[in-house]
N, C-alpha and C positions, 0 to 999 in steps of 0.2 A: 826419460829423466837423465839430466847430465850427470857426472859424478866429478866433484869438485874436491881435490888432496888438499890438505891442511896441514901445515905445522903448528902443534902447539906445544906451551911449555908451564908449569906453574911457578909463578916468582912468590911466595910467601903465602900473600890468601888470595891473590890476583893472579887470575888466566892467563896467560898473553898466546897470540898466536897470529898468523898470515897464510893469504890461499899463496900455494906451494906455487902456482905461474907468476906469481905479481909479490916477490916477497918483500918490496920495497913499503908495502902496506901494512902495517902490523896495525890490531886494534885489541882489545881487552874485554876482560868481563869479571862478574862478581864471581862466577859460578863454570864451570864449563858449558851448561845448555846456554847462558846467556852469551856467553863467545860466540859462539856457534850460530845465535842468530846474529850478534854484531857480526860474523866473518858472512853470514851470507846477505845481509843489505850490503855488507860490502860488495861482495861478486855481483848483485844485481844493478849495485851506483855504476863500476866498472863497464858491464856492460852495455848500459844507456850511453857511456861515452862521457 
């Protein structure tokens, strides 16, 4: 299992955060679990290239 750093931060009632290698990527969420899966189809789009 890889382990992927994240930064995240909350702006009012939105998530916001980026994987900590590529922070040029920032994505959102309602909730912090749903960040979390936004931040990881991100790492896996990254990945494919």
């Amino acid at each position: 299992m890889q382990v992927v750093k994240i930064v995240v931060r909350r702006d009012g009632d939105a998530w916001l955060g980026y994987l900590q290698t590529n922070p040029d990527y920032w994505t959102h969420g309602e909730s912090l679990d749903d960040l979390k899966q936004h931040l990881a189809d991100l790492d896996a789009d990254l990945a494919r290239g």
